[in-house]
N, C-alpha and C positions, 0 to 999 in steps of 0.2 A: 253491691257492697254490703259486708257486716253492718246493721243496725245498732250496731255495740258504744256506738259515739267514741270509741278508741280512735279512730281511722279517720278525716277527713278527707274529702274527694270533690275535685271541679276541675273543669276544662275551661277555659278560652287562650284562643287565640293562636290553637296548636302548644299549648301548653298544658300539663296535667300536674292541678299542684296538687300534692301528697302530705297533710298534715296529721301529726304524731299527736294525739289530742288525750293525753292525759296531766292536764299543766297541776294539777293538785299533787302528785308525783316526781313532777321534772320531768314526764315522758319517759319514767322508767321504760325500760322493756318487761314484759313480762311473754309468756307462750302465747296469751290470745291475742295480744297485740304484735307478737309477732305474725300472728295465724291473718291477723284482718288487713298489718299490711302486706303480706302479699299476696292476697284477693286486690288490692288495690294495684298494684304492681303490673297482674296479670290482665287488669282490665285497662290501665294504659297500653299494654303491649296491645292487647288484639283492636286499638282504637285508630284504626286509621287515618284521625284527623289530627292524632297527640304524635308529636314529634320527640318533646321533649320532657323531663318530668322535671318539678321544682320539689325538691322533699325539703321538706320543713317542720320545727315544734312549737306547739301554742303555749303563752305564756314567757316567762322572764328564762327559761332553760330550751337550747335543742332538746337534749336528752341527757339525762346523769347516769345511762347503763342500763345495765340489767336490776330488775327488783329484786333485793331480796327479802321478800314477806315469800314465805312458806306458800300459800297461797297461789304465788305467781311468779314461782322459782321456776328459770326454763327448762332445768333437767330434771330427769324424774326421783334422785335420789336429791332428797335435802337432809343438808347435811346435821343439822340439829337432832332428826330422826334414831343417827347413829350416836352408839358409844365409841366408838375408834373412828377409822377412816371410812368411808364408803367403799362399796366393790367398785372395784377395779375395772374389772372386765363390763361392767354396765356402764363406768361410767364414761370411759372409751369408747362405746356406742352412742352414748349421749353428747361427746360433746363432739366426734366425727360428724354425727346429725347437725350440731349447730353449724357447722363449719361449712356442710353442704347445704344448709341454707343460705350462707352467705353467698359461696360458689354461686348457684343459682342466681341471684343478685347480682354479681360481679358478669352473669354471661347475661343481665338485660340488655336486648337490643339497641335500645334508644340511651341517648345522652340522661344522665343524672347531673341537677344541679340541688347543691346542699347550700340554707341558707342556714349559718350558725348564731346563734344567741347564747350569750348563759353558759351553761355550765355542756362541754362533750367530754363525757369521762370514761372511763374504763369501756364495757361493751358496748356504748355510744362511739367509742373510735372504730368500729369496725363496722356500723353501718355506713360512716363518715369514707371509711376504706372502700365502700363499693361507688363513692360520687365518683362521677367524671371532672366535676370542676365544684370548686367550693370558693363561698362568698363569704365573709366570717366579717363579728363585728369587733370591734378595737379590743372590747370588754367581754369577751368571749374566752372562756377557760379548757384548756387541754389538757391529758394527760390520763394516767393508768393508776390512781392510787391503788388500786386493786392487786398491782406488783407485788404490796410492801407484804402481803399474807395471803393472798386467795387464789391467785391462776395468773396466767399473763393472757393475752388476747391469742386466738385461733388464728387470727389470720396477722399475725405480727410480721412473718413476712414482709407485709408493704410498708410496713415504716422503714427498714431500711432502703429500699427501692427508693420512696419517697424523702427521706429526708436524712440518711446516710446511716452507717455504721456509728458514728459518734455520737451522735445525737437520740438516735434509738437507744441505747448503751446508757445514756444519763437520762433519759426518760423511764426506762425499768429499773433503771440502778437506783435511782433517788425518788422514784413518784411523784416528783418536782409538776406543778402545773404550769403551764402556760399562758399567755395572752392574745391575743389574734394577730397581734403587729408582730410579735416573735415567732407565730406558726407561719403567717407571711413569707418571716425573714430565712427561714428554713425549709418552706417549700410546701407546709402540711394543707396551708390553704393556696388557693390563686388570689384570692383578691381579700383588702380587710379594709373597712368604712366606720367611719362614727355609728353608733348603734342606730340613731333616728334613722340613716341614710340605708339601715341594711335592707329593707322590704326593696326601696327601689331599686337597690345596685343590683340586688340578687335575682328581682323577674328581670331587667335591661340585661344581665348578662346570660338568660332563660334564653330571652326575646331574640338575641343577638344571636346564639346556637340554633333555634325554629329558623334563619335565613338561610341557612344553607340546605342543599339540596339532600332532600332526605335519607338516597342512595351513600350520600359522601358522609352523612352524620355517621350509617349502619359501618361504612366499609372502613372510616376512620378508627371508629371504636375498636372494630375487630380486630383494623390489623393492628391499632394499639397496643390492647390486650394479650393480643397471641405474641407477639416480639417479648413481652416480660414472660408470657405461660413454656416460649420456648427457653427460657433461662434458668427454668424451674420454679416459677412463682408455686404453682398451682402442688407441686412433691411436697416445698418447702412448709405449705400451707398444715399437708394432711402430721408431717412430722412433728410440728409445732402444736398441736391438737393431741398428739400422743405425748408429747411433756407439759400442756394444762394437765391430763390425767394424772401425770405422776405429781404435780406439785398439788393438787388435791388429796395426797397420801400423806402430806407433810405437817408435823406437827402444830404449826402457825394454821392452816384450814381446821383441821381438826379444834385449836382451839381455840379459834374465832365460834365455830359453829357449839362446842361445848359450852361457851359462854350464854351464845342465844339460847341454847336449851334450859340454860339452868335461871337466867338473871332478865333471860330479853334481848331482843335486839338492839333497844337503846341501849343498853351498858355493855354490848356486846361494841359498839361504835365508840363510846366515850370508851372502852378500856381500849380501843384500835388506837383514837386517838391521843391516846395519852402514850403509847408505845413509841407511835409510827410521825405523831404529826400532824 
């Protein structure tokens, strides 16, 4: 594993938990913390004692997304950089890239269990999109404000699979957040707990998947997966990736990101939120 302290890593019990260790941040994402987990990712797969992985984030947030400090922006154009829109054609390569890091994610062999706290928002729902099973706490927040000006999610896809045409539709339409008892109630999680109770619910429901027979976790997942992949999960995904690009051309990114250039990223947020909410 990366020495980077982004990444936590441990085994017992046939379990491999996976913690997102930036709680000064909310477990943004940024590129290298994408990079370390999946060094992490790829050393439960080749561990043949880890059955199942527990991903988790330290601190009062799963994860609030993607960062955006310049810094540790995932794509290689940031957008403050420019005076118009970014290239196009780069950033279609940039964000098909992200997209297929998820992919890769979404074909890990082993069961994923996600333990939610806090805040999953915007690019945090799409690591949320690669669990196999999610445990979420009462007080745990959802959703894409990132709709209201910036992109929508690459892999948007599974919200409808997961939780219908309607409800996908007023979660981009309004950037409206959620609670865990209503992601519950709509399917986004499996299971939702008082917050003290989530640590235990989430390794008992870990514990519970490690029982069954290793062969039936691989051959479940798969054929899971490939029943939606033949439905066109996996088309839906790469198309949905090629219109983030184009709402990156749109004058709301453009001037979100003029704002950062000119005023900051704090007023660049207080003037989002004064628009949007």
């Amino acid at each position: 594993m990366p020495d980077s302290g982004q990444i936590l890593y441990e085994t017992s019990e046939k379990i491999a938990t996976i913690t997102l260790n930036r709680p000064e941040k909310l477990n943004a994402m940024s590129r290298s913390l994408l990079n370390d987990l999946e060094v992490a990712f790829e050393q439960a797969k080749s561990d043949p004692s880890v059955k199942v992985v527990l991903l988790k984030g330290s601190g009062r947030s799963f994860c609030a997304g993607y960062d955006l400090a310049p810094d540790d922006w995932i794509l290689t154009q940031y957008g403050a950089d420019f005076e118009g829109p970014v290239n196009a054609v780069q950033d279609r390569e940039d964000v098909t890239e992200i997209l297929e890091y998820w992919l890769r994610l979404w074909k890990f062999p082993k069961p994923i269990v996600a333990e939610v706290q806090g805040a999953c928002l915007s690019g945090a729902g799409e690591l949320l999109a690669m669990a196999d099973l999610v445990v979420a706490a009462e007080n745990a927040r959802f959703g894409h404000p990132a709709g209201r000006d910036l992109g929508i999610p690459v892999t948007l896809s599974f919200w409808p699979i997961l939780i219908g045409m309607r409800k996908t539709k007023e979660l981009l339409l309004t950037a409206k957040l959620i609670d865990g008892i209503e992601a519950e109630r709509i399917g986004l999680v499996n299971q939702v707990v008082p917050a003290e109770e989530l640590t235990s619910a989430a390794m008992a429901m870990a514990a519970d998947v490690a029982r069954t027979a290793e062969v039936g976790l691989r051959v479940s997942k798969l054929a899971t997966n490939r029943w939606f992949e033949n439905m066109g999960l996996i088309a839906s995904t790469y198309s949905t990736a090629d219109l983030d690009t184009f709402f990156h051309q749109s004058d709301s990114y453009v001037g979100f990101f003029k704002t950062v250039r000119e005023q900051g990223m704090h007023a660049a947020l207080e003037e989002r939120a004064k628009k949007f909410g």
